[in-house]
FIRO-529614 format. One line per field, with one value per residue (C-alpha): residue number from 1; residue in one letter; chain; z, y, x. Coordinates in pm, whole numbers, plus 50000, padded with zeros to 5 digits. Layout:
BEGIN
n: [NUM ...]
res: [A ...]
chain: [A ...]
c3: [Z ...]
c2: [Y ...]
c1: [X ...]
END
This chain:
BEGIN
n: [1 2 3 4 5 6 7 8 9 10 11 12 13 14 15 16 17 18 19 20 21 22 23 24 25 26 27 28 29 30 31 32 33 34 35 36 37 38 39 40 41 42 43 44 45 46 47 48 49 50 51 52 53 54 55 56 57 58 59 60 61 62 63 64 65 66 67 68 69 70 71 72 73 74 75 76 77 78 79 80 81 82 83 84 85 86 87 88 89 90 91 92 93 94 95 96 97 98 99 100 101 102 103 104 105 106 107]
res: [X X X X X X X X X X X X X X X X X X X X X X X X X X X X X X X X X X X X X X X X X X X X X X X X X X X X X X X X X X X X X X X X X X X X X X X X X X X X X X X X X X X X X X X X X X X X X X X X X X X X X X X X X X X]
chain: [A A A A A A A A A A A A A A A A A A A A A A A A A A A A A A A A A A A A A A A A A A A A A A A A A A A A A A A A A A A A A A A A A A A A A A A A A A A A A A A A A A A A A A A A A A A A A A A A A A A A A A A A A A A]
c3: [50000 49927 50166 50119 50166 50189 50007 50281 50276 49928 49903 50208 49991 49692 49881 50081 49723 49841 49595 49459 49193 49119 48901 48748 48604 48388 48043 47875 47796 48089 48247 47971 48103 48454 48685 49039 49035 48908 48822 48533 48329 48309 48238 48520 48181 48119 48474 48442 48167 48233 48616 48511 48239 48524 48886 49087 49331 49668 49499 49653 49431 49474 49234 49229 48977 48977 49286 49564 49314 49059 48995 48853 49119 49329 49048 48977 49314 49350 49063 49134 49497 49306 49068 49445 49502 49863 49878 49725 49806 49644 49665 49702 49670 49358 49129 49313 49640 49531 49346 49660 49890 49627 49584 49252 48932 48620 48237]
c2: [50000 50315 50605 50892 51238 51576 51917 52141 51893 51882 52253 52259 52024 52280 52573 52434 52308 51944 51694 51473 51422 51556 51339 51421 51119 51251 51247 51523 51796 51763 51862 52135 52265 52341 52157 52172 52385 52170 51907 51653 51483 51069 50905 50598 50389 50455 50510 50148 50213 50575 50564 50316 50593 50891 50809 50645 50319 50558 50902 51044 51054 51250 51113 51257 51291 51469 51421 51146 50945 50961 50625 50719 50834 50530 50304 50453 50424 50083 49968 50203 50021 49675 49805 49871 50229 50284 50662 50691 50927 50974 51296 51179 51542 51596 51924 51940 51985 52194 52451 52441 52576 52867 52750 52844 52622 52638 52574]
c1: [50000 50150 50232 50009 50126 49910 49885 50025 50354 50442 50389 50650 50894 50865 50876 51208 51330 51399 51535 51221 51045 50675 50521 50144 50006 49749 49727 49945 49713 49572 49943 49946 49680 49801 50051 50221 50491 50832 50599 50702 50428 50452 50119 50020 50051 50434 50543 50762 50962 50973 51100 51349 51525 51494 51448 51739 51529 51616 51456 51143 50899 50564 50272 49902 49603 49285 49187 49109 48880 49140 49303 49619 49826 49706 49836 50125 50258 50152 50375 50699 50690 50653 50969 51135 51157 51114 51061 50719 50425 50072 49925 49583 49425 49564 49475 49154 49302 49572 49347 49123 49417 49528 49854 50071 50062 50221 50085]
END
């Protein structure tokens, strides 16, 4: 089961600049359309193949989605823990709760 991490803490990891990866698992124009701030775009599909080319197994790594309904993140997560990276985090709010709280984004 993966850990789950909230809005107010990743916007504390951004803000402080810590080293992880932000990963928004949504389709690309949805990411187009908005994203976290230093967010990177990998679809829930292509996370595998993709984490293998970019993320070191100890990295943190930050996934979310739409928003707590949104299967994506959940998914994602699920399979970069089964690939054995230890350090990973869905953001279960997602846009939805980041938009909520006011906090920047970037298109």
């Amino acid at each position: 089961m993966p850990k789950t991490i909230d809005r107010e803490t990743v916007k504390e990891m951004i803000d402080r600049g810590d080293d992880f990866h932000l990963v928004e698992t949504l389709m690309s124009k949805e990411y187009e359309k908005w994203h976290l701030p230093g967010a990177i775009n990998i679809h829930f599909n292509k996370i595998g193949k993709e984490a293998r080319e970019r993320f070191d197994p100890e990295d943190t790594i930050v996934v979310y989605c739409h928003d707590e309904q949104c299967r994506a993140s959940p998914i994602a997560a699920e399979k970069l823990e089964k690939m054995g990276y230890t350090e990973v985090y869905d953001f279960e709010g997602g846009k939805a709760a980041w938009e909520e709280a006011g906090y920047p984004t970037e298109s």
